[in-house]
N, C-alpha and C positions, 0 to 999 in steps of 0.2 A: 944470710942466704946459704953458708955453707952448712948449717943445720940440715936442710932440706936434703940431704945427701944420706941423711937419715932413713928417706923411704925403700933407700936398697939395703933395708935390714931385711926383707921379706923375701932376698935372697938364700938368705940363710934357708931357710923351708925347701930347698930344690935339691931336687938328687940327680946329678952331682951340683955341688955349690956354684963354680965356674964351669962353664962351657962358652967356649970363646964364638961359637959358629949360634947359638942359642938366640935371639931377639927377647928381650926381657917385656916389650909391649906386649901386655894378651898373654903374656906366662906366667908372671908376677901377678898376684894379689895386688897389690898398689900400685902397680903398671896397667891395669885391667884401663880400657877406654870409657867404663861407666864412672872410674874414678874420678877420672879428670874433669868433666864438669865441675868436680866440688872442686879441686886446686883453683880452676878457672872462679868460682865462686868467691876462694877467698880476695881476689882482688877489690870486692867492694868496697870490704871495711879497713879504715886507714890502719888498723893496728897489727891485721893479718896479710897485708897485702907484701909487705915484704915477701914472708914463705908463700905466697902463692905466686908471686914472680920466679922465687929460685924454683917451686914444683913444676911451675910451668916450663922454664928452660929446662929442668934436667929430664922432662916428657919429651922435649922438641930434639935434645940430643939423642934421648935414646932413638927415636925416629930413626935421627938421622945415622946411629949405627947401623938400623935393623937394615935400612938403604944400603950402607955399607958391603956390609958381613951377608946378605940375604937378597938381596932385591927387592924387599918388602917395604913400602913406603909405608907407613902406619901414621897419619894424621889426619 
């Protein structure tokens, strides 16, 4: 599950890299909310369902920053 930590490589693509006040839902290429059906997808099959549990929570946290940092609930 900590592989899945992998999806904020597509940070890297952003100018500037960090911006702490930014919400990475809806800016991110793999953050994008059409993505997430598939994460949600890979829980069917037993052998992918691990990484789509860790993609899943690490979607539900970033949420819960953008709540944070933004007032933006994004789920």
């Amino acid at each position: 599950m900590m592989a899945t930590m992998l999806v904020d490589a597509d940070h890297l693509l952003a100018d500037p890299i960090y911006d702490p006040g930014r919400c990475s839902i809806g800016f991110h290429l793999l953050h994008e909310p059409m993505v997430m059906p598939l994460y949600l997808f890979l829980f069917i099959y037993p052998k992918t369902r691990i990484v789509g549990i860790g993609l899943a929570v690490h979607m539900v946290l970033d949420s819960v920053d953008c709540q944070f940092t933004n007032g933006v609930w994004f789920m």
